[in-house]
N, C-alpha and C positions, 0 to 999 in steps of 0.2 A: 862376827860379833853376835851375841847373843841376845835377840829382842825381844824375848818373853816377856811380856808386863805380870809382874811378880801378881796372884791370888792369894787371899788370904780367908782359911778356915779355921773357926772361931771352936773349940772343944770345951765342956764344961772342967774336965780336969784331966790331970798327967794319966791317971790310969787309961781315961777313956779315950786318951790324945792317944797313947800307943796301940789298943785293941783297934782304934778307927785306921789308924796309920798302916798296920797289918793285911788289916779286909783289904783296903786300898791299896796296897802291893801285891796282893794274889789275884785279885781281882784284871789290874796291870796284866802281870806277869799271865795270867791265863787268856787275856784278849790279845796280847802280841804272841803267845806263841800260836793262837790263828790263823797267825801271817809269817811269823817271821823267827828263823832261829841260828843259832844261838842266840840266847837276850844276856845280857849283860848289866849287872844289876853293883851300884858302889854301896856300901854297907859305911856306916857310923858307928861310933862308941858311944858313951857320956849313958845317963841314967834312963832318958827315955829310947834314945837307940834301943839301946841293948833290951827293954822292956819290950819293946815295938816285936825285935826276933823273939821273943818270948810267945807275945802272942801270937804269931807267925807259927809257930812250933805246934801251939796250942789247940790251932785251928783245924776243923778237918777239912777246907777247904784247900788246905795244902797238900791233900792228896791229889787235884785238881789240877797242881803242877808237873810238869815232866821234866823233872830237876835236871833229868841226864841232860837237860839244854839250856841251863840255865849256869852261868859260871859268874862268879862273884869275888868283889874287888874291894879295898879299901883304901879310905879319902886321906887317912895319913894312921899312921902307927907309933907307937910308944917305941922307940929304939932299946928292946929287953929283950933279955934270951927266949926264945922257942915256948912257950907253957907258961910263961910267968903270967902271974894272975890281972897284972894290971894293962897286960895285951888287950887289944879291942879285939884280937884274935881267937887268944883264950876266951875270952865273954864271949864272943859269939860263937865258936864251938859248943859252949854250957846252953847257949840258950838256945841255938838250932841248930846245927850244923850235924852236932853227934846224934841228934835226934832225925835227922833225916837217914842215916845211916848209908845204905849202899844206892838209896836212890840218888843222894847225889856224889860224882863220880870223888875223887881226891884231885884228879887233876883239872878241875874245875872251879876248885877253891883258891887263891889266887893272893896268898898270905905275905906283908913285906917282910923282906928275912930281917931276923935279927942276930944279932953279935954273933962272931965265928971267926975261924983261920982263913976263910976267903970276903966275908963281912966285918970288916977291923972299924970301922966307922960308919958315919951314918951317910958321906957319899957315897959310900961303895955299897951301902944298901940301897939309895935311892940310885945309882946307874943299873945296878940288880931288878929293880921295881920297873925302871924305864925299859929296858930290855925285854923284861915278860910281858910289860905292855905291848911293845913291835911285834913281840912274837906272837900276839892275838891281832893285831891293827886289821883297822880295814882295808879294802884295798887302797881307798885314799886319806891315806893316814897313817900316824906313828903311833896308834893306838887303837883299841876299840872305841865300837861307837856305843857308848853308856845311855843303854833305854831307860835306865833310872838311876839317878844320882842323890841319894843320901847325906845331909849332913846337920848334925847338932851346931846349936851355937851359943856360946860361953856367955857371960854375962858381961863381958866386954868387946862383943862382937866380933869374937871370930869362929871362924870355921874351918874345919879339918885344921892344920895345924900354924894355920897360918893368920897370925897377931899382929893387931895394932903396931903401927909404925916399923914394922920390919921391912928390911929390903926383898923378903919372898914373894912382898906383897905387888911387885913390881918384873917379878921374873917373867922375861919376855921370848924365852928359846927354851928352857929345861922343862920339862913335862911333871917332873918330879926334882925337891928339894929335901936337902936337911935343915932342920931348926937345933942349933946350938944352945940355945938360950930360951926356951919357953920360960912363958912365966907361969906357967903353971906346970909342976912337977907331974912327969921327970925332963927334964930339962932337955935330953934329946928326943929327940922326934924325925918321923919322915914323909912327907905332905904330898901330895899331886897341887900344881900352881894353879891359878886362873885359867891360862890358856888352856890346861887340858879337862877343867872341870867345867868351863862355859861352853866344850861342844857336846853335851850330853844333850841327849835328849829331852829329858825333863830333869829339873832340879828339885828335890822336893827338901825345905829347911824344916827343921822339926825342934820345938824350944816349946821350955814348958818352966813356971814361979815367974813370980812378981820379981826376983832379984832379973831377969830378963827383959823386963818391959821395956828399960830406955833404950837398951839395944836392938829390941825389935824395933820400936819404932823412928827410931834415926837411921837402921835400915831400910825400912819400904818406902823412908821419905826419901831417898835417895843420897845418904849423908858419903863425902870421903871414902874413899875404902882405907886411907890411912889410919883414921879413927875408930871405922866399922867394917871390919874385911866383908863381913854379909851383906852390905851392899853388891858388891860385883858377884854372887852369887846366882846369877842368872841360866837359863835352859835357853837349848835353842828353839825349842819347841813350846817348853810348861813350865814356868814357876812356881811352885805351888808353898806357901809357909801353911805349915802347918802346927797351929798352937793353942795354948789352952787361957781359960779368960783370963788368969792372972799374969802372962806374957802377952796379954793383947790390953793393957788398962791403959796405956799411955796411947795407943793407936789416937788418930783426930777423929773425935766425934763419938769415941767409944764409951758407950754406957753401961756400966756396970749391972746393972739389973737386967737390961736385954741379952749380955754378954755371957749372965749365969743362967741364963732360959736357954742359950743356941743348942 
């Protein structure tokens, strides 16, 4: 089980919540390769993700990285063909991926397949997803061990793809699932569950507007995960939310004026 008592850093806005979010993943990524490699990093979509590899791309301290060891995973996928633009795949190709070029290798990129003559649905992409995870696992494990885990979170408290009162929210042997029915378009989807996102290493949540505030903080207060999947969003190591003052206004105790100074 996952004991990290979730932290919470306070950004003046969504630009500066992703440029900080960036330092702080290369920063990561260059103290554990230190010690220890391959690192294994889960990547996000949604507006500030995808901002966050932006800045990552941007940065020259990402020549700091030695990509050839670094291989990268995502928390759930849009169930669309290969290139389609509303892939969290395609975004994050445009925003670093193609920009790191041959420093990081192809087979290191670690993409859930979509639609195809051997991917007809979205189990047969999410047993696809679970299988490339084994084939990375650790030795005591059905997957790798994620030094940093990535995930946006909606204005109804969920994360990677997995929503309010769904039975995903409860899956307790599949590593990886499909979503038939998001409520948020497009309707299919492909998620890594609980169980395999609470053995990362750190978890880092990254939410940013005022339309986010009651979900952040019905998550850190520890609400249901049936109401607020981000509650069970936990590290086994680090918590870390990372958000900007207008998704931290409902937080207890949080002052507006000291909120726009942090």
């Amino acid at each position: 089980m996952s004991t990290a008592t979730p932290e919470v850093l306070v950004h003046p806005d969504a630009d500066v919540l992703a440029a900080a979010a960036a330092a702080r993943l290369l920063t990561r990524l260059v103290d554990l390769q230190s010690h220890r490699s391959p690192v294994h990093v889960v990547l996000t979509g949604g507006t500030v993700g995808i901002a966050t590899l932006r800045a990552v791309a941007d940065s020259p301290v990402r020549d700091a990285v030695d990509w050839s060891g670094v291989h990268l995973w995502w928390g759930d996928e849009r169930f669309l063909p290969a290139g389609d633009a509303d892939r969290n795949e395609t975004q994050a190709r445009a925003a670093l991926i193609d920009a790191l070029g041959d420093a990081l290798p192809a087979a290191n990129v670690h993409a859930v397949p979509g639609p195809g003559d051997d991917v007809p649905d979205g189990e047969a992409a999410a047993r696809a997803y679970a299988a490339e995870l084994r084939a990375h696992a650790a030795d005591d494990g059905l997957a790798p061990r994620f030094d940093v885990l990535l995930l946006g979170m909606g204005p109804d408290g969920h994360v990677a793809s997995l929503f309010p009162e769904r039975s995903s929210l409860y899956e307790a042997n599949l590593l990886v699932v499909a979503e038939h029915d998001s409520p948020k378009p497009p309707s299919e989807r492909v998620s890594l569950t609980f169980p395999l996102i609470q053995t990362a290493r750190e978890v880092w949540v990254v939410a940013a507007g005022a339309e986010k505030a009651p979900a952040v903080a019905r998550a850190l207060a520890g609400d249901d995960v049936r109401t607020t999947p981000a509650a069970a969003a936990r590290g086994q190591e680090r918590t870390l939310w990372l958000v900007d003052v207008a998704s931290a206004a409902e937080l207890p105790g949080a002052d507006p004026a000291a909120l726009a100074a942090a």
